[in-house]
C-alpha positions in Angstrom: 227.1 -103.2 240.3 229.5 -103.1 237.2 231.7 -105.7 238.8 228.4 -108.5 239.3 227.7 -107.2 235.6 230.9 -107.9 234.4 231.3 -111.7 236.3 228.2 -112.3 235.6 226.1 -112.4 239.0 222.8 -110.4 238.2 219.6 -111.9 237.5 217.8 -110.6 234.6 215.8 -108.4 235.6 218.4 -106.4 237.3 220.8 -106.8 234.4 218.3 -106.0 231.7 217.6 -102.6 233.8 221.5 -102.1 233.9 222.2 -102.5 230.2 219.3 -100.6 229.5 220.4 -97.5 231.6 224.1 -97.7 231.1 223.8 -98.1 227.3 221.9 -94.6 227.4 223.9 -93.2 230.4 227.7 -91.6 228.9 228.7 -90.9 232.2 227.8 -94.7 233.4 229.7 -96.3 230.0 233.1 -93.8 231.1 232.5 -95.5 234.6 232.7 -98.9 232.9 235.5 -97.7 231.1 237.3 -96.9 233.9 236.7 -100.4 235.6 238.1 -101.8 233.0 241.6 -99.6 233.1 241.6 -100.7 236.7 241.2 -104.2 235.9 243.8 -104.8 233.0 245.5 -101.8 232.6 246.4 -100.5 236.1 246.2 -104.3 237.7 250.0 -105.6 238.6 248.8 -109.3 238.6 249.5 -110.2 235.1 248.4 -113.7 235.5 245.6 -113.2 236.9 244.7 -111.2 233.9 246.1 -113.9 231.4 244.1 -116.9 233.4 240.8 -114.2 232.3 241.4 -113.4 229.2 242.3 -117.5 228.3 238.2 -117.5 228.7 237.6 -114.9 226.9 236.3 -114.9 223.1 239.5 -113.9 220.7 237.5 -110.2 220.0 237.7 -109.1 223.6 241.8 -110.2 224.5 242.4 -108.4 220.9 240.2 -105.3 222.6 241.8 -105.5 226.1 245.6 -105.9 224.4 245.1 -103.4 222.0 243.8 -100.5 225.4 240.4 -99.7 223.5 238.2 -99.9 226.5 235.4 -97.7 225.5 235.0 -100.4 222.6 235.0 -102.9 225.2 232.1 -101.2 227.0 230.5 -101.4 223.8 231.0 -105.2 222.7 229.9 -106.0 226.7 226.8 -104.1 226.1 226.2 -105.4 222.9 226.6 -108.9 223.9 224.5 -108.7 227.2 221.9 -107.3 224.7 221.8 -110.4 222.3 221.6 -112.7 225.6 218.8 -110.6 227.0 217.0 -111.3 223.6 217.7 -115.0 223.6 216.4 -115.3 227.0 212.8 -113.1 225.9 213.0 -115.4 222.9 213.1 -118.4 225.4 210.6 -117.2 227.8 208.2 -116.9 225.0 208.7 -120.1 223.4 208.5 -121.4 226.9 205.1 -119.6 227.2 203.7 -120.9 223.4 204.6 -124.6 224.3 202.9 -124.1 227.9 199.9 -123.2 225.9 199.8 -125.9 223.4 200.6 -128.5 226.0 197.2 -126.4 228.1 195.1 -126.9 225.0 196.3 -130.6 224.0 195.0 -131.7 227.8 191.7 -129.6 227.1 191.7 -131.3 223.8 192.2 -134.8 224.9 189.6 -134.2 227.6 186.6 -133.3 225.6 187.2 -136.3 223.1 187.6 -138.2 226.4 184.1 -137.0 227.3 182.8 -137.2 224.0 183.7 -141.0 223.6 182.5 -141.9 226.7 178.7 -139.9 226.2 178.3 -141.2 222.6 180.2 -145.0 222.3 
């Protein structure tokens, strides 16, 4: 699961769930730790590393060149964190313009009514 976490392949649900356990789990976050010294550290295909890194924010290739892998546990969590906030954040202004649009189309049809029972 660390490695659809880490590309980017859970749903929401699933990945809130995982950040949630693994950011409270120390034996989970040396797991992730460990993924990521086989990944860059241990890994022989240096541009294949590169040709990641190139899309990755400057923070995380200063992290991943400089071996600190528990911190880059820690800015993955972080950052899945802020997107799982933006996306509740979303969903709820999703859910507030669902229910203005509901009342406008309530709205409109009582004036509707109204003009047709009185004019």
């Amino acid at each position: 699961m660390i490695d659809a976490f880490d590309r980017g392949h859970l749903d929401v649900e699933i990945m809130r769930d995982f950040v949630e356990h693994v950011s409270g789990c120390a034996d989970c976050q040396e797991e992730y730790e460990i993924y990521f010294i086989m990944k860059y550290a241990l890994s022989n295909d240096d541009e294949l590393i590169e040709s990641e890194l190139a899309e990755e924010p400057p923070e995380v290739q200063k992290i991943v060149n400089s071996y600190d892998f528990k911190a880059l546990v820690t800015y993955r969590l972080k950052a899945a964190k802020q997107r799982l906030d933006k996306l509740k954040l979303n969903e709820y202004y999703n859910k507030c313009l669902f229910a203005i649009a509901e009342f406008s189309v309530i709205l409109m049809a009582i004036f509707y009514i109204f003009d047709n029972i009185f004019m």
